[in-house]
N, C-alpha and C positions, 0 to 999 in steps of 0.2 A: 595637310591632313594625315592621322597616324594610320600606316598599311594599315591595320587592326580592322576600321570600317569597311574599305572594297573587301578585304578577308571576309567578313560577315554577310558582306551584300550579294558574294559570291555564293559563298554557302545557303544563304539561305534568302533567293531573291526576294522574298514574300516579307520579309524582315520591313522594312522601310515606309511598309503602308499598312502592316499590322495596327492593331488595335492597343496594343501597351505605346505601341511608338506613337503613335497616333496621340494620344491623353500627353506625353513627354511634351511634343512638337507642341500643342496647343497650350502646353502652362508657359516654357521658352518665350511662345509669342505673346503671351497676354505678357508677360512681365518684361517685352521691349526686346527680345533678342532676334538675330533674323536668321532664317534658316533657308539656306542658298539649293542645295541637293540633296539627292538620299544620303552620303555619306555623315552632313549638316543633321540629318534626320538620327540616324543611327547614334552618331554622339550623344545627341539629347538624353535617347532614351537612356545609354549605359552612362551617361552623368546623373539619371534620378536616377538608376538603380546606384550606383555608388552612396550613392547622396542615403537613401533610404537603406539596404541593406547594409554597409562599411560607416555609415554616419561619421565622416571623416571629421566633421569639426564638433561634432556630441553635440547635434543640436533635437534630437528624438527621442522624444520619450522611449523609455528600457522598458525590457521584460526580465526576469531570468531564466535564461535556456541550459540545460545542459550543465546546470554548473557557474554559468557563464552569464554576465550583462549583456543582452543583446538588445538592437533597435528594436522598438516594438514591431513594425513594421512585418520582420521578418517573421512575427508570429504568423500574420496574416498569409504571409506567402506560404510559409509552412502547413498552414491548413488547406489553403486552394489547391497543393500541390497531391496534398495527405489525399485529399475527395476526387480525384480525378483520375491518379496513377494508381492508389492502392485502395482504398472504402467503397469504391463503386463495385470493385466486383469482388468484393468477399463470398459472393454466393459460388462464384466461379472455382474461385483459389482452393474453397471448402472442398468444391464436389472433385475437382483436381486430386489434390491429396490427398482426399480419401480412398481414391481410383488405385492409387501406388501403392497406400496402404495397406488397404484390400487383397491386393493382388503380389504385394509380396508374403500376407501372410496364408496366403491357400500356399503357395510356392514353400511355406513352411509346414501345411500342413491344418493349417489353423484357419476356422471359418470365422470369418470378421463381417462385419456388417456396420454402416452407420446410418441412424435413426435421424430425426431431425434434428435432437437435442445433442448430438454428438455431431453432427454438421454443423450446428451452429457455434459450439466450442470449437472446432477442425478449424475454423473459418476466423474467427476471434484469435487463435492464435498464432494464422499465418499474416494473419491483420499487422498482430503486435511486432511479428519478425520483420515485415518488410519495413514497417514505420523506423524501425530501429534499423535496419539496413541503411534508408535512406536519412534518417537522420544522422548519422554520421557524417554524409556530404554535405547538408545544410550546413552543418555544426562549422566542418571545415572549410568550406567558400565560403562561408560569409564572415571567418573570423578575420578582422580587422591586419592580425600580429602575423599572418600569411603575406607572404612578397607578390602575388600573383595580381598582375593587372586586370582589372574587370573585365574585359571584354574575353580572356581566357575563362574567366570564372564563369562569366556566360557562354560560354563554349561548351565547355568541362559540363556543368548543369545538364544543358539543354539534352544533352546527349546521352548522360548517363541513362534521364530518364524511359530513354528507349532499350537502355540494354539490358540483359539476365548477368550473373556472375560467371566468370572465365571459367570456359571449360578448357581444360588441362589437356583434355587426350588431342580435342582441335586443334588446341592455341587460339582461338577464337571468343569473342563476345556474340553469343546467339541474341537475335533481334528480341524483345519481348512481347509476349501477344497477350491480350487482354484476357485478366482469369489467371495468367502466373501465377504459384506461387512461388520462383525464385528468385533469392534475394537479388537486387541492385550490384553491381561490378563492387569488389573491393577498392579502399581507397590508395593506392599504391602512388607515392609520394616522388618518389624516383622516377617514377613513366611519365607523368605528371607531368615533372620538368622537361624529361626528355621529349616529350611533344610539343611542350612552349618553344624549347632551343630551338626545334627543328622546323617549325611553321614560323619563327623570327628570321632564320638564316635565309630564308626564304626570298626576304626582302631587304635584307640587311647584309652589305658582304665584310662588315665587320664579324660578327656574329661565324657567317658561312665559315670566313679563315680560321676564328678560331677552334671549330669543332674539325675542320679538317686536320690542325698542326694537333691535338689532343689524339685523332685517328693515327697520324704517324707516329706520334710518338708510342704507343700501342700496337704498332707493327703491323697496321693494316694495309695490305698490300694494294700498290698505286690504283689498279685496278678496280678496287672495290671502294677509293675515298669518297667521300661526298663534293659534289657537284653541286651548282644552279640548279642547274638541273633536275637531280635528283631531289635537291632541298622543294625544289616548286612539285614534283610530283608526288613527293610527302604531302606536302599542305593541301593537294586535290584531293588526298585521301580520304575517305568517311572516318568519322572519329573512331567507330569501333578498331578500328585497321590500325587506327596511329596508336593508341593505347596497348593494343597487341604488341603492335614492333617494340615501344619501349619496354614492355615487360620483359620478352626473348632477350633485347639488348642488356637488362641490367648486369649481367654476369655473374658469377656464383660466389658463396661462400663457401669452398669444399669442409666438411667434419673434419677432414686432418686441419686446414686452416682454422675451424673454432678451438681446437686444441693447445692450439698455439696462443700464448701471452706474453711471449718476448717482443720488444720493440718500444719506441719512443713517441711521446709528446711534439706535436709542431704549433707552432706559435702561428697563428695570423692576424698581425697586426691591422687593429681598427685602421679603416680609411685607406688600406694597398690596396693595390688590383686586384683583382679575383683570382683571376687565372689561374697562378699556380694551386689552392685550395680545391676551384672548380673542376680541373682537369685532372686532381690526386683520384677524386671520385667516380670517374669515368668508367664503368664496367666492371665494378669492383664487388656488387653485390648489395650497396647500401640501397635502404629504400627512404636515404634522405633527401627533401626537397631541396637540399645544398647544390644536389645535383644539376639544376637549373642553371645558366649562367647568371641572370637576372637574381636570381634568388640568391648567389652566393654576393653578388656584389652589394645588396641592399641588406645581406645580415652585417656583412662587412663595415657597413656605414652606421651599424648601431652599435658595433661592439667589438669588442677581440674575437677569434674563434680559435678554440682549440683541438686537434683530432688527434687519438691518438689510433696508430697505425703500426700492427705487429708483423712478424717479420713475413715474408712470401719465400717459395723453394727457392730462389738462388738467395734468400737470407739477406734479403731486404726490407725495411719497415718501409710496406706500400699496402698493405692491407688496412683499409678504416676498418674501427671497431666502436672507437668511441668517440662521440662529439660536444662539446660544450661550447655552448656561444653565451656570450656574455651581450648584455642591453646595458650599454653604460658602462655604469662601473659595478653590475649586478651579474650573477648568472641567471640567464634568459631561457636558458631550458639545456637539458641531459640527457642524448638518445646513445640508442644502441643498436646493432644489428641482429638481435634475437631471432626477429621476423618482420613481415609489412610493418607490423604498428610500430617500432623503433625501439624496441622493450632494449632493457640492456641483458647482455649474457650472464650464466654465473660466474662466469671466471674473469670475467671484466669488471664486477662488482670493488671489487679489492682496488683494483687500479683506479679506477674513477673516483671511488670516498678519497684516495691519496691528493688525487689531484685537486678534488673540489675542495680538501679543508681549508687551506688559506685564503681561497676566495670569495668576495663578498656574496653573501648571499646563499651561502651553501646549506645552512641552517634548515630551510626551506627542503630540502633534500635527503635531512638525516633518517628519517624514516623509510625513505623509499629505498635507499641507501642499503640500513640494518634488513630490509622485507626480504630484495632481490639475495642477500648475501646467506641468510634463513632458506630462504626455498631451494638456492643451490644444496645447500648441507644436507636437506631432505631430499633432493633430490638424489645426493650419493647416497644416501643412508636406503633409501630404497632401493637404488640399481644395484648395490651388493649385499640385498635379501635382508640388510637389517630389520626390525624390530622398530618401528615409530611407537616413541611416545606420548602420554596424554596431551601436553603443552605442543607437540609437533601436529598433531590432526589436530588441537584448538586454534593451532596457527593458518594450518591448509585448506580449513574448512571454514576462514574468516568469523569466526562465532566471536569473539571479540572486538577485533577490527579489520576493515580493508585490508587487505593484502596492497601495498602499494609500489608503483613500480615509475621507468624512466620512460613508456611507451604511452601512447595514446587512449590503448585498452588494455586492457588486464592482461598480464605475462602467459604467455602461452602456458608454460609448464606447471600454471595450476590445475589445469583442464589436465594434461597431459597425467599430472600425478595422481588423481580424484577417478579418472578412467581407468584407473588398474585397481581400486580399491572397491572394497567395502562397506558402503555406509549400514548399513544396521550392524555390522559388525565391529565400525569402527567407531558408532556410537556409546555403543557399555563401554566403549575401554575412554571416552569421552567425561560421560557420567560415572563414571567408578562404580561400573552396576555390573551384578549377571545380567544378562540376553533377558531372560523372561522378568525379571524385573524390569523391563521398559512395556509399557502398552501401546499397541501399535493401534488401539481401535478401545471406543468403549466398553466393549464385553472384555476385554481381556485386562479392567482394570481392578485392582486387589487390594488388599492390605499391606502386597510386601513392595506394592509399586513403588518406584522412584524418579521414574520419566514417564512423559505421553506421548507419543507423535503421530499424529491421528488427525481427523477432522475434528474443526469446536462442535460441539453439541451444546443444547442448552441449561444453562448454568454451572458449567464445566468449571467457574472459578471460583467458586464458593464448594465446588466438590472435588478441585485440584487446587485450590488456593496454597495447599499446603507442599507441592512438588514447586521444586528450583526448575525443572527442566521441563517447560511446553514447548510443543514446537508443532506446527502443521503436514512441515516434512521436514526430513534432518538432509544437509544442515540449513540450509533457506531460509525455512520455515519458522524461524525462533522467536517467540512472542514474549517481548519484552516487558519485564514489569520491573516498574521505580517509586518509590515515594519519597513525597518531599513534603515541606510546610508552608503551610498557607494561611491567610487570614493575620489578625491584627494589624492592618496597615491599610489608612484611606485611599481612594485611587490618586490624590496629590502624590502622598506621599510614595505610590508605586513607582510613578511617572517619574520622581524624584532621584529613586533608584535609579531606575534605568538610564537617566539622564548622567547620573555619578556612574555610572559601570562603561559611560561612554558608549553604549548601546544603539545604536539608530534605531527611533521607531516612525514611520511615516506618517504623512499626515492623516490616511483613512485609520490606520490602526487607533490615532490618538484622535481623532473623533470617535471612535466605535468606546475606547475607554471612558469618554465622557459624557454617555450614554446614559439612564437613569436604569437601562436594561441591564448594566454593567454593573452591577454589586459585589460587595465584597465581607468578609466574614467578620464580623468583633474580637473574637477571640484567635488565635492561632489554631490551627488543626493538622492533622495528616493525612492527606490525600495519597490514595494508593493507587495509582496510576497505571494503567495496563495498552501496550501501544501496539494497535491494527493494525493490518492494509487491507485493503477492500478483496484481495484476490486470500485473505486467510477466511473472509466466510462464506465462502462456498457456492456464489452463486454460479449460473450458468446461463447469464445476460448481464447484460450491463444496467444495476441498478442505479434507482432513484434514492436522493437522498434518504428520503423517507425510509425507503424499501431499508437503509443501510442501519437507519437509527432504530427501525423497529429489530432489527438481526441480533442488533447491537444488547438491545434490552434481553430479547429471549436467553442473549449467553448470559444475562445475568451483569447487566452492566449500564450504566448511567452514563450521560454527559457530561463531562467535564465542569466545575464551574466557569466563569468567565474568569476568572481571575488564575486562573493554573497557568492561562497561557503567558504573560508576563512574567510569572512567579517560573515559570518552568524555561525562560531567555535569561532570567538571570544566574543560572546554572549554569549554564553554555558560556564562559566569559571570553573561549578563545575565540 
């Protein structure tokens, strides 16, 4: 039996006769299997959670999450998790926040107060941060392309769910109490590992040796090696405490070391040992999940890895900076050491496009590639008091497209550039307008307008129809309008299309077309098309559909016909 289960059984004796385990054990035996001890128990259950959240053989129906195909399943978990940890006490988190609020702004001077209907907003959007807080974990434990054994994954979970995010001056994960509003722990990918290692060595004196000969060679004095010992007194520890130590241990990246871009490429050949790859990583600052031993030997097994590593003060290439592991004979993904999320640096940007061109798959990367090499350039252009132009705030302020990078979420230093600026002032130089040629509000709209950025009012587009630039708030805010042609084509012949453009359409979508509800025009026309989100009209609850479509009419706006939606996929051809 794998340590992993007494690991569990220990932690958490209640485990075994729980109610999820329970439902596990009972489906095992209805379909013939026999289940001897608790430890017999405990596998069940993390074989259907594997089974349902990792769906290792794609046998569950998908959702799309995040971007991403996930099992359906995990939708389910995701909402039980959503009503329990965070929805239930929105009334709490509201009157929380609003307390701090409050009370920093007398501390400025300023009498503040919130009403019911600003508690109920206060409340809604500490709702929406923690959901995003913790979606991020779901996102990550349950992605399939992660090396981490399920019963960690269920560790990692279970636990989170009781923590606040790392306070800094502590070094600590304060416990959470009901009514928080602080986000869930960051996902820190490197600590991560560093807790699997060390609750593995635990039981394993493979594992144990190797983290102690990685400590020597790092010049840890005898005194302070890891032991049994010690490795068993880690693993009694409460998760919050293991996840602390790994942060403390990850090691730094000094600003004189990001300066630095001298150094070379190393090869790890698919299918070697880890070791030497595993151990380059060791306290070095990344917050890659490489850092695992487990994890570095099963990206190993999928593909080449490549890292490159810039010089260190005695003028050695031992610093990681940059990572590329290849799947196959593909690149399988491209991090950096920016920060937690793995973004890559600007001054690595250059080196990386270098390395990725010959390799299959790199293609996939050129954008992100060109983004990260752009935001550096603005980035100088700003630290030495230059002047940004139109196309440079069109680019930083995403009104075209993503900013796209090598990290998990968005590159730190857009926030970073965007917090030293001016948005209404970096607006007109946007729109090629004077200042007061933008309307920030309906009275202040004129003859010599050219922009609005304002709340919609009703029939704003038939009385704005004629300005390029709407926006609800700059830059976010940008309410997009398109037209396209529509009509002259039966629904065969739609389907036809879409079938030649190699389009997938499912099978509810192509009953709903075959609908007698589903019409279509005789002639060709022009549909002028104007595209919401439900948070540009205004409300302050969470509407009903209805609520949305009647909103939708006052600004002076119709329903789409049925047939836009087709006619508006086969636009989209990439």
């Amino acid at each position: 039996m794998p340590f992993e289960n007494p690991f569990l059984i220990q932690k958490y004796p209640d485990l075994p006769g729980s109610k999820p385990v329970e439902s596990a054990v009972g489906k095992v035996q209805r379909e013939g299997g026999k289940i001897r001890n608790k430890e017999d128990r405990v596998q069940a259950y993390l074989d259907r959670l594997e089974k349902l959240i990792l769906d290792p053989k794609k046998e569950q129906k998908t959702i799309q999450m995040a971007g991403q195909t996930r099992p359906r399943a995990l939708s389910l978990l995701r909402e039980m998790v959503m009503d329990k940890y965070v929805r239930v006490n929105e009334r709490k988190m509201a009157e929380g926040a609003a307390r701090v609020e409050e009370r920093a702004a007398r501390e400025m001077g300023i009498q503040a107060h919130y009403g019911e209907q600003e508690l109920e907003q206060r409340g809604e959007i500490a709702v929406e941060d923690l959901e995003k807080s913790l979606d991020n974990w779901i996102s990550y434990l349950s992605d399939a392309n992660e090396p981490y054994p399920i019963w960690f994954r269920y560790y990692a979970f279970r636990n989170i769910l009781d923590l606040s995010d790392y306070d800094k001056d502590k070094q600590e994960f304060p416990k959470r109490s009901a009514g928080t509003a602080r986000l869930f722990p960051d996902i820190d990918r490197g600590a991560l590992a560093y807790v699997e290692d060390r609750i593995e060595a635990s039981k394993d004196p493979a594992q144990l040796e190797r983290l102690k000969r990685v400590e020597q060679a790092n010049g840890t004095p005898e005194d302070l090696l890891i032991t049994e010992d010690k490795a068993e007194r880690f693993a009694k520890l409460p998760f919050a405490k293991q996840y602390a130590e790994g942060i403390k241990q990850a090691g730094e990246i000094t600003p004189e070391m990001r300066e630095e871009t001298r150094g070379r490429w190393v090869k790890y050949q698919q299918g070697t040992d880890p070791t030497a790859l595993w151990a380059s990583l060791q306290n070095k600052g990344t917050a890659w999940c490489t850092k695992g031993f487990a994890t570095a030997e099963t990206q190993l097994k999928g593909g080449d890895f490549y890292v490159y590593y810039t010089l260190d003060k005695q003028g050695k290439p031992a610093i990681p900076r940059i990572a590329i592991r290849m799947q196959g004979d593909a690149i399988g993904e491209v991090r950096g050491v920016a920060d937690s999320r793995q973004n890559l640096e600007g001054n690595m940007a250059e080196i990386a496009d270098e390395k990725m061109k010959p390799l299959p798959g790199c293609e996939r990367y050129k954008k992100a590639s060109a983004d990260v090499k752009r935001l550096n350039e603005i980035y100088v252009k700003s630290k030495a008091g230059q002047q940004l132009k139109k196309e440079d705030l069109i680019f930083l302020y995403e009104i075209d497209s993503p900013i796209q990078g090598f990290g998990y979420e968005a590159h730190p230093r857009i926030k970073e550039l965007r917090d030293r600026r001016n948005p209404k002032e970096d607006a007109s130089i946007v729109f090629e307008c004077k200042p007061d040629e933008i309307a920030w509000k309906k009275e202040d709209i004129k003859e010599t307008t050219k922009a609005y950025i304002g709340p919609l009012f009703p029939g704003i587009f038939k009385a704005l129809g004629h300005l390029e630039h709407i926006y609800t708030s700059f830059p976010e805010g940008r309410i997009r309008k398109q037209s396209i042609e529509i009509g002259g084509k039966d629904k065969k012949q739609l389907e036809a299309e879409l079938e030649k453009a190699k389009i997938n359409v499912n099978n509810y979508a192509r009953h709903m077309m075959r609908q007698k509800e589903f019409t279509t025009e005789k002639k060709p026309e022009q549909a002028d098309l104007v595209r919401l989100k439900v948070g540009d009209l205004g409300f302050n609850h969470n509407p009903t559909t209805d609520e949305i479509y009647k909103k939708v009419e006052e600004l002076g706006l119709e329903l789409c016909p049925a047939e836009v939606g087709p006619y508006l996929r086969l636009e989209y051809k990439d």
